[in-house]
C-alpha positions as CSV (number, residue, x, y, z in Angstrom):
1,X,0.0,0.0,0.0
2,X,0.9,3.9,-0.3
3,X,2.2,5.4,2.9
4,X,-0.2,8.7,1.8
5,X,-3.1,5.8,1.6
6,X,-1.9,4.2,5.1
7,X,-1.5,7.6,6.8
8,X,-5.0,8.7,5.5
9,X,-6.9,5.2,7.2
10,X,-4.6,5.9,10.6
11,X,-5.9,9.5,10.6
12,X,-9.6,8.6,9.7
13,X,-9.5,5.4,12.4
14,X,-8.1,7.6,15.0
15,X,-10.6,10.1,14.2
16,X,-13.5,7.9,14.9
17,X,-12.1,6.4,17.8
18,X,-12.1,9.8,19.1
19,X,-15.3,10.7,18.0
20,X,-16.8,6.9,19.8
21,X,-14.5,8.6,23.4
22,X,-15.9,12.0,23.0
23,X,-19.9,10.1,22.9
24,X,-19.1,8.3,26.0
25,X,-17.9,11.3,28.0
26,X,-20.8,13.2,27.3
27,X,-23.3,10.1,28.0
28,X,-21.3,9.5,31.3
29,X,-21.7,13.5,32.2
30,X,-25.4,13.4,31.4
31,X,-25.6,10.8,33.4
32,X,-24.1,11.9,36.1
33,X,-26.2,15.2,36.3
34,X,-29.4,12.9,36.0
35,X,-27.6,11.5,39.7
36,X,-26.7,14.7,41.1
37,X,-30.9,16.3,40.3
38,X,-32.2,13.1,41.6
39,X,-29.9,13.6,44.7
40,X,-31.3,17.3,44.6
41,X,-34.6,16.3,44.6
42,X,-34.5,14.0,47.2
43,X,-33.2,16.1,49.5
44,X,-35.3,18.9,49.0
45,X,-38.4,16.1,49.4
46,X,-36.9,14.7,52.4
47,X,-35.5,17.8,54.3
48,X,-38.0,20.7,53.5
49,X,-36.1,22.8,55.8
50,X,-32.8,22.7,53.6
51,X,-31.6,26.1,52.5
52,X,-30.3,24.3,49.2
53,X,-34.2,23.6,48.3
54,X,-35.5,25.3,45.7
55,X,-39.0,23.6,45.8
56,X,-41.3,25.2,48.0
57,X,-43.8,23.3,49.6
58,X,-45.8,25.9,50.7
59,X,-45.6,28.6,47.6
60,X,-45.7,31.9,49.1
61,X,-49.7,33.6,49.4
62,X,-51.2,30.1,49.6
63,X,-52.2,31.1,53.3
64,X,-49.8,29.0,55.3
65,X,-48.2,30.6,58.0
66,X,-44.3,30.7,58.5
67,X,-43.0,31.4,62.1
């Protein structure tokens, strides 16, 4: 084979082995945020009194009183 033939099939094979690495990063870091709002959520559901939480139970004029 031609070494400009044999370079261009490296380059292309690397290429798409980079692509196939770059795809599973960014899978693993969606996943990973999925983990992190579940955790979120499940705090804020378990432990209403967390200053983190961002979900108010009682939305503010819904005639609950806060003491």
């Amino acid at each position: 084979m031609e070494p400009v033939l044999v370079f261009f099939l490296v380059m292309i094979s690397l290429l798409s082995v980079g692509c196939v690495f770059l795809l599973l990063l960014l899978r693993l870091a969606e996943e990973r945020r999925d983990v992190m709002d579940a955790r979120r959520l499940a705090a804020s559901v378990h432990y209403p009194w967390n200053p983190n939480n961002r979900v108010s139970r009682h939305p503010e004029g819904s005639g609950q009183r806060v003491e």
